[in-house]
SETOR-87570 format. One line per 4 residues: number of its first residue (from 1); for each residue x, y, z of N, C-alpha, C. Coordinates in steps of 0.2 Angstrom, whole numbers, padded with zeros to 4 digits. Example, Ala and Ser with C-alpha at 12.3 -4.5 7.8 and 13.67 -1.06 7.14 Angstrom:
<nodes>
1> 0066,-0028,0039,0062,-0022,0039,0066,-0016,0039  0064,-0011,0035,0068,-0005,0036,0064,0000,0039;
</nodes>
This chain:
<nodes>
1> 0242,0713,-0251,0242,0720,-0248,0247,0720,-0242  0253,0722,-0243,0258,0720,-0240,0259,0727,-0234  0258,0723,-0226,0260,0726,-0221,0252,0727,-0218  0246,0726,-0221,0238,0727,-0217,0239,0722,-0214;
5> 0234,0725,-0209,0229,0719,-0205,0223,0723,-0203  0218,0719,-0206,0212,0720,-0205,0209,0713,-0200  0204,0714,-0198,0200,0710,-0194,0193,0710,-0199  0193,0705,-0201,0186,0702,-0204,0181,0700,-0202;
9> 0175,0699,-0202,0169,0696,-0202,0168,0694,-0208  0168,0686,-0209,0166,0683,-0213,0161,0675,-0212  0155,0675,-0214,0151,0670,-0214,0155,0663,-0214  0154,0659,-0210,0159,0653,-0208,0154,0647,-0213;
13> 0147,0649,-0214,0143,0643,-0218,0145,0642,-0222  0150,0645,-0227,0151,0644,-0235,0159,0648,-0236  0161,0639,-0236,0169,0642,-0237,0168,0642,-0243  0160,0738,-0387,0154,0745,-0388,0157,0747,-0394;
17> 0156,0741,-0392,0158,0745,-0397,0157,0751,-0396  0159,0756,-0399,0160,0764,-0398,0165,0767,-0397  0166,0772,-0400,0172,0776,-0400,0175,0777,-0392  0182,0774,-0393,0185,0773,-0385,0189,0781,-0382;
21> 0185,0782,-0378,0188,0787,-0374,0193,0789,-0374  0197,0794,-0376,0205,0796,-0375,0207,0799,-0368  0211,0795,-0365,0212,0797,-0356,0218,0799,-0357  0219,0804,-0352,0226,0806,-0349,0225,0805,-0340;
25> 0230,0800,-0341,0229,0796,-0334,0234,0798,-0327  0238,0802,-0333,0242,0809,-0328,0237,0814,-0326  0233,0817,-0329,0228,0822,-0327,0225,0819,-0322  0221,0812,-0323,0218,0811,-0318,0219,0809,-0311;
29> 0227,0807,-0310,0231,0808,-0303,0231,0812,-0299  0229,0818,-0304,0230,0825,-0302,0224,0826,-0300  0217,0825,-0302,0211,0827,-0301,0211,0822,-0295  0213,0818,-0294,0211,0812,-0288,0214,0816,-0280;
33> 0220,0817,-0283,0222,0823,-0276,0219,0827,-0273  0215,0828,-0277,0211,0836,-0273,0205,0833,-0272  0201,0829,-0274,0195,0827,-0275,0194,0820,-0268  0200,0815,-0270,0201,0814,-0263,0197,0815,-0256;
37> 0192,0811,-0253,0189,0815,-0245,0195,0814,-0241  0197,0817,-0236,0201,0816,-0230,0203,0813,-0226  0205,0808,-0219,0204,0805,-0218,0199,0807,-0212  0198,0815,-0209,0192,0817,-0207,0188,0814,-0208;
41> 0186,0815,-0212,0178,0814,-0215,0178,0807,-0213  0181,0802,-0213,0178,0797,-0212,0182,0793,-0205  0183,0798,-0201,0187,0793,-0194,0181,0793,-0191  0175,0794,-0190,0168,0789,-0185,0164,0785,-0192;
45> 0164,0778,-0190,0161,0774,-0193,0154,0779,-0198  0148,0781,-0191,0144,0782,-0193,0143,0788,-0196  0147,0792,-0198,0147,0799,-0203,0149,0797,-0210  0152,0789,-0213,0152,0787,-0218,0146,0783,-0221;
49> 0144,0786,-0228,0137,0784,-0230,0139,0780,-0236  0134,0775,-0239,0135,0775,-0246,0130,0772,-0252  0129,0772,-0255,0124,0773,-0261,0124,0764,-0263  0121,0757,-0263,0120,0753,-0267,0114,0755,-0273;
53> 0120,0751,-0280,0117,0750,-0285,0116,0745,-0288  0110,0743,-0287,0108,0734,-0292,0104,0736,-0296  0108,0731,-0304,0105,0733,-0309,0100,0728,-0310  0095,0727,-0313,0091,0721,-0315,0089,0721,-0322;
57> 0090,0714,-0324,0086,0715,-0331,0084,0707,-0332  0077,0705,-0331,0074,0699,-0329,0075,0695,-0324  0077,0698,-0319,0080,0693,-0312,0072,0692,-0309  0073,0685,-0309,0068,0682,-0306,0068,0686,-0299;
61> 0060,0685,-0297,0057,0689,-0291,0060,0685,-0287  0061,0680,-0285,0064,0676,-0279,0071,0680,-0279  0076,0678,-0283,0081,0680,-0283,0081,0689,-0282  0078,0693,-0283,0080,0699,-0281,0078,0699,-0274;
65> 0072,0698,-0273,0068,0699,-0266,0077,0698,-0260  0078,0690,-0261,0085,0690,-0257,0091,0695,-0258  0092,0698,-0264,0095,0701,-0264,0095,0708,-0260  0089,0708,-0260,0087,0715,-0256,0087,0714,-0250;
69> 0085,0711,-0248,0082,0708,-0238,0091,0706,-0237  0096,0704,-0241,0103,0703,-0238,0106,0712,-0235  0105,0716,-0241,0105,0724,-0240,0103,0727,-0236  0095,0726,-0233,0089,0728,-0229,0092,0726,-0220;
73> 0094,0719,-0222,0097,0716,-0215,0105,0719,-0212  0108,0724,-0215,0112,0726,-0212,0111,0738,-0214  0106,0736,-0215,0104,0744,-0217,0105,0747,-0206  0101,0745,-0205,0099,0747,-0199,0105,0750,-0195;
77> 0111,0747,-0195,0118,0749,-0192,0120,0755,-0193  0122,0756,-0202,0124,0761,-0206,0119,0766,-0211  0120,0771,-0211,0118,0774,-0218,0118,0775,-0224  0114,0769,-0227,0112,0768,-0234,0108,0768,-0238;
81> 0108,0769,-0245,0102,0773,-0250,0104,0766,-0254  0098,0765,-0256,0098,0757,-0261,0094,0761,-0267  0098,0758,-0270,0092,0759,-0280,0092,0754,-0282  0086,0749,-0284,0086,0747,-0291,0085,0748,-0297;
85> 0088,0749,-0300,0088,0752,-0310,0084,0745,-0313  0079,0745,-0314,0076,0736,-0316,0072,0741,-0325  0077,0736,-0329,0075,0738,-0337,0072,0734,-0339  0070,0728,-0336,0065,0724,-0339,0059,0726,-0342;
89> 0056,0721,-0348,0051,0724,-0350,0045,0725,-0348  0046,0720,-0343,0038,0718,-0338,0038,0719,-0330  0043,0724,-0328,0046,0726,-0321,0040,0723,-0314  0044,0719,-0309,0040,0716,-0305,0035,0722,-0302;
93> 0031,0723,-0302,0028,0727,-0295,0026,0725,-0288  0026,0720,-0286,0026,0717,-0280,0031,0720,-0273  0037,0720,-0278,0043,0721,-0275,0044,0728,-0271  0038,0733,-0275,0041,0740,-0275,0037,0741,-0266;
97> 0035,0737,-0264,0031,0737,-0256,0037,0738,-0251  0043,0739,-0253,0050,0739,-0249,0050,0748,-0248  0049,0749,-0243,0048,0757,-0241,0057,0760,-0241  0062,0758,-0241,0069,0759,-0238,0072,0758,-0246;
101> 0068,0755,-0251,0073,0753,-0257,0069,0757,-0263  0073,0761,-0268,0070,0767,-0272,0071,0761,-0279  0064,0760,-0282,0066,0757,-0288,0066,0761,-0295  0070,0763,-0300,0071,0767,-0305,0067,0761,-0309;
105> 0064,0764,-0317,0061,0760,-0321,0064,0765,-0328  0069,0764,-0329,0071,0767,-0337,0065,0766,-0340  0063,0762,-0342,0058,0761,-0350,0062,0760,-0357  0067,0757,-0354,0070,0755,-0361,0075,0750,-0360;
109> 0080,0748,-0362,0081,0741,-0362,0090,0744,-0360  0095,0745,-0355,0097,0748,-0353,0105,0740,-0353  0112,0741,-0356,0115,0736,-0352,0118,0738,-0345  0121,0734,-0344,0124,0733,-0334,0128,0739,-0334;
113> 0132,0741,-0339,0137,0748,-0336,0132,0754,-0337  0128,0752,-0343,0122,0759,-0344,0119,0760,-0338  0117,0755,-0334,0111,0753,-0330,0115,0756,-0320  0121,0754,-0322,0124,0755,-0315,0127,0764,-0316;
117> 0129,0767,-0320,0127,0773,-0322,0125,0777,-0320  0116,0775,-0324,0111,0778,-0322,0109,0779,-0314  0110,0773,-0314,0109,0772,-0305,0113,0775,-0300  0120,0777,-0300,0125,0779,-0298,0124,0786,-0298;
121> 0120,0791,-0303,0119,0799,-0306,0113,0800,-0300  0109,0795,-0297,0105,0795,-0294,0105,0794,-0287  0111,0794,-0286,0112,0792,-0278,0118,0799,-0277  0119,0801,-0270,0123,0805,-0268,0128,0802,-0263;
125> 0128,0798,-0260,0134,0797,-0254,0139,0797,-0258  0145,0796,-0251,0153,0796,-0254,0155,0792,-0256  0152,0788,-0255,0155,0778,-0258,0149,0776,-0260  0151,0772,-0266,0146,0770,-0271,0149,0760,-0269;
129> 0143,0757,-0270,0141,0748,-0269,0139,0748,-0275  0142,0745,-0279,0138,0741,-0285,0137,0733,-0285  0131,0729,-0284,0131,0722,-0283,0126,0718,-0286  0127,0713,-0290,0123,0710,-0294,0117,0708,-0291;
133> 0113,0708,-0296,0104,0705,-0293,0103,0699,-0293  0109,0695,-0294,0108,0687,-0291,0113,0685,-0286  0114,0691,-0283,0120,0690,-0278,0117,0692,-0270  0120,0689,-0266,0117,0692,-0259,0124,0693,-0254;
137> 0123,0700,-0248,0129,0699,-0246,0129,0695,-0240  0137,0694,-0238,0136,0689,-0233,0137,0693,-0226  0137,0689,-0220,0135,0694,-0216,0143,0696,-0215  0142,0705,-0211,0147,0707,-0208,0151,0714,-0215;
141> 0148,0714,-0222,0149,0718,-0228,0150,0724,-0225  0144,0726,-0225,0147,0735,-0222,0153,0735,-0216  0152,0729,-0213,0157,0732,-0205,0165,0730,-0210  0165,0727,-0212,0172,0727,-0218,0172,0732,-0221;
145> 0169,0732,-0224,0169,0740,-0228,0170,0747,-0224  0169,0747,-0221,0172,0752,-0212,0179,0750,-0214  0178,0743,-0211,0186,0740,-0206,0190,0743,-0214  0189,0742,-0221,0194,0744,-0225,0195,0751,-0227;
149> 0188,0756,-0224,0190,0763,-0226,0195,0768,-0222  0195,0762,-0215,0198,0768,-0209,0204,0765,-0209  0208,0757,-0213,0212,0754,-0213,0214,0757,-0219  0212,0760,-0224,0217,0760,-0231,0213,0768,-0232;
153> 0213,0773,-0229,0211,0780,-0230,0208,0783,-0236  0218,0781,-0240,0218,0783,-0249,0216,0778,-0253  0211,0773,-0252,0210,0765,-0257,0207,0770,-0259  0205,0767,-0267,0201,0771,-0271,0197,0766,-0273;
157> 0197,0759,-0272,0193,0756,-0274,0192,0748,-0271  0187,0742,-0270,0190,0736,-0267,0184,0734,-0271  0189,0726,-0274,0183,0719,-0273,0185,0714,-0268  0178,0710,-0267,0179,0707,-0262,0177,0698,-0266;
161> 0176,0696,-0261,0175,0687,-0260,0167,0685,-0264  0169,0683,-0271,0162,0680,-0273,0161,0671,-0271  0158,0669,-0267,0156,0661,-0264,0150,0661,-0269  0151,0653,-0269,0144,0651,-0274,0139,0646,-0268;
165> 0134,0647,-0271,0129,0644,-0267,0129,0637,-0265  0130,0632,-0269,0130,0625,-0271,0138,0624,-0272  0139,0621,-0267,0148,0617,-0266,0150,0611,-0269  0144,0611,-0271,0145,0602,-0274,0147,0603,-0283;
169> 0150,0596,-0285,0151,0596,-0291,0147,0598,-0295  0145,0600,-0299,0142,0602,-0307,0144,0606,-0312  0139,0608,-0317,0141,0612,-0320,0142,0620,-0318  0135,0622,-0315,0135,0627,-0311,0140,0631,-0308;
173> 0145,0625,-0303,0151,0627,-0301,0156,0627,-0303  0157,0625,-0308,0162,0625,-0315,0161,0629,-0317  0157,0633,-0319,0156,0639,-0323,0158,0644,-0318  0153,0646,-0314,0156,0649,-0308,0164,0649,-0305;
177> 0169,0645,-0304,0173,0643,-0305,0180,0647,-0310  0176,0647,-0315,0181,0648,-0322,0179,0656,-0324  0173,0659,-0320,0172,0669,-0321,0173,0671,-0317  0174,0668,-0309,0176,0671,-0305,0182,0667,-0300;
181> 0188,0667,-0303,0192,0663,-0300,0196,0667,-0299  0199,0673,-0300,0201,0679,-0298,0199,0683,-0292  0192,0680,-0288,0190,0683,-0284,0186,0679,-0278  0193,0672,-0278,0192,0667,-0273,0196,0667,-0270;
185> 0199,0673,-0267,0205,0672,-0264,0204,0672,-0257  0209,0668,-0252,0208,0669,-0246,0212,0674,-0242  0216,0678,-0246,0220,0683,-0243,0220,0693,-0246  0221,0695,-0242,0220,0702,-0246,0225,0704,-0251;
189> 0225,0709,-0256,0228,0711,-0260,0228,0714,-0263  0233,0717,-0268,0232,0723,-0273,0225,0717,-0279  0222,0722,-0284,0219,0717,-0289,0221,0722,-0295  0222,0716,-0300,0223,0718,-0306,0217,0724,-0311;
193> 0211,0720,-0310,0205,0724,-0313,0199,0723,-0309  0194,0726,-0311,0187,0727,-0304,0182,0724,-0306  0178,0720,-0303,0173,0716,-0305,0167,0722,-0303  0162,0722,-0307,0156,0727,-0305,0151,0723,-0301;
197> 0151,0716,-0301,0148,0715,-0297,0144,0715,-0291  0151,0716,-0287,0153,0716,-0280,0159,0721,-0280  0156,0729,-0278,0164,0734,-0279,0160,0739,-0275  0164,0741,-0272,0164,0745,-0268,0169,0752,-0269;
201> 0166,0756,-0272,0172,0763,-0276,0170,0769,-0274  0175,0774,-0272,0174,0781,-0269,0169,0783,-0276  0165,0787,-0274,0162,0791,-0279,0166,0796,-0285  0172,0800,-0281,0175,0803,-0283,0181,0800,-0288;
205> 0180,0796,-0286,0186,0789,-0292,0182,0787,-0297  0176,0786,-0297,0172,0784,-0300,0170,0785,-0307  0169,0793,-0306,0165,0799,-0309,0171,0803,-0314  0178,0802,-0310,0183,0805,-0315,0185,0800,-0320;
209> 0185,0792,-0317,0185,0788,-0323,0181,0786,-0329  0176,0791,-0327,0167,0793,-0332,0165,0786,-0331  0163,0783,-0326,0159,0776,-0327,0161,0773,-0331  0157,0766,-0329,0157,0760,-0336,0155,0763,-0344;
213> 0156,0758,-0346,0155,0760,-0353,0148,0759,-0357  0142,0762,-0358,0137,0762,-0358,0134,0755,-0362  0139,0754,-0369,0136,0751,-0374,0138,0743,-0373  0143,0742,-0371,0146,0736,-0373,0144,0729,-0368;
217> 0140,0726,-0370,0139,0718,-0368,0141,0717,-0364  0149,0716,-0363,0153,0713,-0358,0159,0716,-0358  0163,0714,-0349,0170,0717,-0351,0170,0724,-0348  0163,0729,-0348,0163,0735,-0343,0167,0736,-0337;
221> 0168,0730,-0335,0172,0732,-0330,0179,0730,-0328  0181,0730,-0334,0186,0727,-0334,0189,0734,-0337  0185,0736,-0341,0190,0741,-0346,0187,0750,-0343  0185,0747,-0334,0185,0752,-0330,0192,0756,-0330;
225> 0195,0754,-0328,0201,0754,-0326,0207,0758,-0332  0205,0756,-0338,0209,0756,-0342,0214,0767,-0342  0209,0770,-0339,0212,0775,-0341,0216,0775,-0335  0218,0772,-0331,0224,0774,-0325,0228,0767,-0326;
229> 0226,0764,-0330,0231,0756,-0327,0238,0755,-0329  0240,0763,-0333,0249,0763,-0333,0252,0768,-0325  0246,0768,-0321,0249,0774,-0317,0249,0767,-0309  0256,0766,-0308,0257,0762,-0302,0253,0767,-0295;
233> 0252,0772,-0293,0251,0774,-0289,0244,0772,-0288  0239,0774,-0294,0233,0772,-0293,0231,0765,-0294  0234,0761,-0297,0235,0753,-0296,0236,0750,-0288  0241,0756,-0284,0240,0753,-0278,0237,0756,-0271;
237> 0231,0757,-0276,0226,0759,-0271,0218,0756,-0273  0219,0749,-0277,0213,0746,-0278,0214,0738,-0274  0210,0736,-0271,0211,0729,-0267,0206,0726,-0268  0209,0717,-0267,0205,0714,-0265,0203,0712,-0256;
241> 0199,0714,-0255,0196,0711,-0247,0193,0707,-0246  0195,0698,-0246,0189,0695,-0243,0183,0696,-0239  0184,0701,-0234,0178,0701,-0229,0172,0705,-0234  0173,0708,-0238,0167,0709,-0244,0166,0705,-0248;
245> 0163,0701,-0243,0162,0693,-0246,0152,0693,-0247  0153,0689,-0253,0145,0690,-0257,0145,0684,-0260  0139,0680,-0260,0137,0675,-0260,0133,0674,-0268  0136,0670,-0274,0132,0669,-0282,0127,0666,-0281;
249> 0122,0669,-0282,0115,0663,-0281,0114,0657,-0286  0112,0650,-0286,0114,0646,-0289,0107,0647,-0294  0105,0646,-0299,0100,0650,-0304,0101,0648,-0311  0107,0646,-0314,0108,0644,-0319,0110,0634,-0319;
253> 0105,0631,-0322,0110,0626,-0317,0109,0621,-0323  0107,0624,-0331,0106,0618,-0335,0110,0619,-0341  0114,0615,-0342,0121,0613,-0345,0121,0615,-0352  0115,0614,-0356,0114,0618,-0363,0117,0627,-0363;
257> 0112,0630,-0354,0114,0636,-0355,0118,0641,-0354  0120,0634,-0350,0129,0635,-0347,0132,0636,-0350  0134,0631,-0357,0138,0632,-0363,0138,0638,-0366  0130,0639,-0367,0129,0647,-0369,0130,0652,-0367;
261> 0130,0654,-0360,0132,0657,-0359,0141,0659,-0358  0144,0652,-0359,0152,0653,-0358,0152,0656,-0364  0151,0655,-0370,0151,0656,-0378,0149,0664,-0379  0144,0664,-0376,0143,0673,-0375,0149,0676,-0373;
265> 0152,0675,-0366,0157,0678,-0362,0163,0680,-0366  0165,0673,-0368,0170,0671,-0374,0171,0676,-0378  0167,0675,-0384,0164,0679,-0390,0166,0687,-0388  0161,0689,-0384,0162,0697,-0382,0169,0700,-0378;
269> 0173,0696,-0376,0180,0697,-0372,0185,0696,-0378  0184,0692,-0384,0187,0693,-0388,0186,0698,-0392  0180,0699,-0393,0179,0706,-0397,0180,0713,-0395  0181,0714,-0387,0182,0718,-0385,0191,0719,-0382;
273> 0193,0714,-0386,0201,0712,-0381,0206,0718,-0382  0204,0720,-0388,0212,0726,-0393,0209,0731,-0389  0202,0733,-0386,0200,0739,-0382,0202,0740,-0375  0202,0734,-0371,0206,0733,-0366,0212,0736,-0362;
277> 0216,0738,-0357,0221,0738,-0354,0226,0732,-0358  0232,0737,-0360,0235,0732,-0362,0239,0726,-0359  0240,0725,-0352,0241,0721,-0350,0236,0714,-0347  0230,0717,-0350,0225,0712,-0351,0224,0708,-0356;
281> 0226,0711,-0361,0221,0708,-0370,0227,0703,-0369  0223,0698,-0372,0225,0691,-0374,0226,0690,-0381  0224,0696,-0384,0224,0696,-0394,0231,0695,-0394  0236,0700,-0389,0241,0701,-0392,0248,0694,-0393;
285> 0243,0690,-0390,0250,0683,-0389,0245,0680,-0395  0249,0680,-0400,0248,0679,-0407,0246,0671,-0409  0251,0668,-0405,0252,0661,-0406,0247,0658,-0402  0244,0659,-0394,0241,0657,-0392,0233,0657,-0398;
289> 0231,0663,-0399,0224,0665,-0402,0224,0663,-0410  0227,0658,-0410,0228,0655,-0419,0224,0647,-0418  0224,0645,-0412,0224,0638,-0410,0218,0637,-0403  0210,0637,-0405,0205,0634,-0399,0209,0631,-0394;
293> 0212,0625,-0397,0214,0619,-0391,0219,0622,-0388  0224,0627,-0392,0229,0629,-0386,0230,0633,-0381  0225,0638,-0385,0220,0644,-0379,0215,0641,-0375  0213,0635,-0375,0209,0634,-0369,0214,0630,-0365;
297> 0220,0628,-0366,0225,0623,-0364,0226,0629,-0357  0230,0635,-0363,0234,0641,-0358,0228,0645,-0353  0222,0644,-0355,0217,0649,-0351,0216,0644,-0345  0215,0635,-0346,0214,0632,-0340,0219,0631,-0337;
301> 0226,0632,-0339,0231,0634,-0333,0233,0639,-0331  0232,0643,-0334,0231,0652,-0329,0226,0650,-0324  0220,0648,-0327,0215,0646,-0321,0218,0643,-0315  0221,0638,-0314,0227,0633,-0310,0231,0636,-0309;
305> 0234,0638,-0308,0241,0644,-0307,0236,0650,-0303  0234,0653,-0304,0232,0660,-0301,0227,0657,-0294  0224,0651,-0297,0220,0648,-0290,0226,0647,-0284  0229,0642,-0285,0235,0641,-0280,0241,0646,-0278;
309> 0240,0651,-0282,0244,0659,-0281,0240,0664,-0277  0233,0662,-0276,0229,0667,-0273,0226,0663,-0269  0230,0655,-0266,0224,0653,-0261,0219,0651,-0262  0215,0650,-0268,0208,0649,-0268,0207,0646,-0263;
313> 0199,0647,-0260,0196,0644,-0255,0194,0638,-0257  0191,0638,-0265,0190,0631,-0269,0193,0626,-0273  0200,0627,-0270,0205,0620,-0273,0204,0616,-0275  0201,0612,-0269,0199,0606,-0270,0193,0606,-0275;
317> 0188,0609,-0275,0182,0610,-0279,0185,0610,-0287  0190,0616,-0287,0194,0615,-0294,0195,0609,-0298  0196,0606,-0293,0201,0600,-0296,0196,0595,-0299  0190,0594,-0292,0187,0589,-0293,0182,0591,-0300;
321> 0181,0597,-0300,0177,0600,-0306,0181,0602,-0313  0186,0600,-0313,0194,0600,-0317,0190,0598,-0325  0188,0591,-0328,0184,0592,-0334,0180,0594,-0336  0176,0596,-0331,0172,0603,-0334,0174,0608,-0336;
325> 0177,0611,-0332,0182,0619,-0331,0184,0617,-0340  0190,0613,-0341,0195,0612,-0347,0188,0613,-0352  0182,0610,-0351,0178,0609,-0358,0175,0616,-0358  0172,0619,-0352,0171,0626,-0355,0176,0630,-0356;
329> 0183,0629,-0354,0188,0632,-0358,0187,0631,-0364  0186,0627,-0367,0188,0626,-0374,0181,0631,-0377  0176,0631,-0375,0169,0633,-0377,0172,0640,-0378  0174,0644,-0372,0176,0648,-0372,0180,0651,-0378;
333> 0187,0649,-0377,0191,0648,-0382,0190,0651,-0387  0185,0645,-0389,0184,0644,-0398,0178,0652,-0402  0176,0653,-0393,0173,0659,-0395,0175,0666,-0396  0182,0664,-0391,0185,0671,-0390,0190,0672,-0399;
337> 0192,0667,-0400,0195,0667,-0406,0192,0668,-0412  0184,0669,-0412,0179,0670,-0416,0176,0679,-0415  0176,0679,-0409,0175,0688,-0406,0180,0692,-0408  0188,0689,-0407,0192,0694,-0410,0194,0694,-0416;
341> 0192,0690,-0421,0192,0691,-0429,0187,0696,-0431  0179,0695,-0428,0176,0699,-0431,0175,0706,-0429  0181,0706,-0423,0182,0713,-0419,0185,0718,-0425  0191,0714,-0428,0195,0717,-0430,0191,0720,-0440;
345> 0185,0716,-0440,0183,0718,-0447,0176,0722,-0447  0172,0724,-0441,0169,0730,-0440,0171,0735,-0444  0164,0737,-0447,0165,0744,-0449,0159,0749,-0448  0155,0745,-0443,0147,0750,-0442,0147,0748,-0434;
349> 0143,0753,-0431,0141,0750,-0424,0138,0745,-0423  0136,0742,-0417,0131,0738,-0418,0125,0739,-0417  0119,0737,-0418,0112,0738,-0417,0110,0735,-0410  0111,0738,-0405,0109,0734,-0399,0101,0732,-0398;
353> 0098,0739,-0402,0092,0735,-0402,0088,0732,-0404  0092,0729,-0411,0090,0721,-0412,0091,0717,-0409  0097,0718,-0404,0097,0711,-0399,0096,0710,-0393  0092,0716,-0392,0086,0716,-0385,0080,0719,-0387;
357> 0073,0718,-0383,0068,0722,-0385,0067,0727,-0382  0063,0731,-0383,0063,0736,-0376,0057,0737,-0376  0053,0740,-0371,0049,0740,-0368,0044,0745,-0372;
</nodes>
């Protein structure tokens, strides 16, 4: 982000399938123009409001609990409306004892872009928080989310700094390492695509891109973007900001599930790659996706390359975590080149409700 300065607060303790949208991304430049708030509207800190959305679907009670008490703890400064969207099928009630946080209960089995949606139709402010249910923020989030709104006017969108709980070697960090190493960086910058995780987005930006994508597994947010990503204007009004820095809780930590879950990742990002922003699909380097071992070869040196290009904070961690990383590359890999074969030979939707229960 060339020519900012921003002053941060940052925590020193932890260094569809479905028929695809047809966009005209010229139109929506033009609706961004007018829709746009002012810079009025947001020159005193405290007349800017905004809407988080955490989606849940079997997050352990411990882990939400902290998720909320991190949001709770910096409520008091600023004005903020919290929703929980929880689709589980046995939704905690203990939790709902929080007088300041609105928990929604669909009754059906709801995925993360459906669920952040639903959540997002229910809030009003001008800026929308989306942040995972295993995630907590670190201190000083909203005063950066200021420092970035009165610093960048016309931003239409930011992610920030995902830290992992556990800095030591494992699997846990290795995995964590290899999904979010795009969003380790120690410096600010334009970003190529938006993690839902941790995103903070004008409403009005939002709602014209029509949300995530209701049906699809994974990759929703990735293929946010996709109707404006030939339009450089609007490219250079989405950032990364360190100081929206947010903390992965450590939760997954047993090596069978960790496989599994790369192999999920995998699998669905190749099936969904030809859907994509075309400067994201990976189908299209032919040579690369004919060969597991090659594709995980070229995915753990883009990994390597993009860390020491963006500063990660966890170089070292990389390195010393380096055989891991290369073996869920290949897990990965071998999945993704399995996703995009059977992407290309769909001829029915898929039944999502055989592969979840609902309630």
């Amino acid at each position: 982000m060339h020519g900012a300065r921003f002053k941060f607060v940052i925590n020193r303790r932890q260094q569809s399938y479905g028929t695809w949208r047809i966009f005209d991304y010229q139109k929506i430049c033009r609706d961004l123009k007018y829709s746009l708030p002012s810079i009025e509207r947001i020159r005193f800190n405290r007349k800017v409001d905004f809407s988080v959305v955490v989606p849940a679907y079997r997050t352990p009670d411990a882990l939400l609990k902290r998720c909320i008490d991190s949001i709770l703890a910096q409520k008091d400064q600023y004005k903020i409306e919290i929703v929980i969207v929880d689709s589980s099928e046995s939704p905690s009630t203990h939790l709902q004892s929080y007088r300041d946080v609105r928990f929604i209960f669909p009754h059906k089995r709801m995925l993360a872009g459906e669920a952040r949606n639903f959540g997002a139709k229910q809030t009003t402010a001008e800026f929308l928080i989306f942040l995972d249910s295993d995630c907590v923020w670190n201190g000083g989030w909203l005063h950066n989310a200021l420092a970035f709104i009165k610093a960048r006017p016309n931003g239409l969108a930011a992610n920030g700094l995902i830290l992992f709980e556990n800095s030591h070697p494992s699997w846990a960090l290795s995995l964590h390492l290899l999904e979010f190493h795009e969003f380790l960086s120690s410096r600010s910058q334009h970003q190529r695509f938006l993690h839902s995780g941790n995103l903070l987005i004008r409403r009005s930006f939002f709602e014209t891109l029509g949300g995530f994508m209701n049906d699809w597994l994974a990759c929703e947010d990735i293929a946010l973007l996709k109707a404006v990503h030939n339009s450089e204007k609007v490219r250079n009004e989405i950032y990364f900001v360190p100081g929206l820095s947010i903390t992965h809780l450590e939760h997954l930590t047993n090596p069978n599930m960790i496989h599994k879950k790369v192999k999920f990742m995998g699998y669905w990002r190749g099936f969904y790659d030809s859907e994509l922003p075309l400067a994201l699909q990976i189908s299209k380097k032919r040579l690369l996706t004919r060969s597991a071992p090659l594709l995980a070869i070229a995915f753990f040196g883009i990994i390597l390359i993009r860390s020491l290009r963006l500063r990660s904070i966890y170089l070292a961690s990389l390195f010393w975590n380096a055989p891991r990383i290369f073996w869920l590359s290949y897990l990965w890999a071998t999945e993704f080149i399995m996703g995009a074969k059977h992407s290309k030979n769909r001829s029915t939707p898929l039944n999502l409700d055989s592969l979840f229960p609902t309630r």
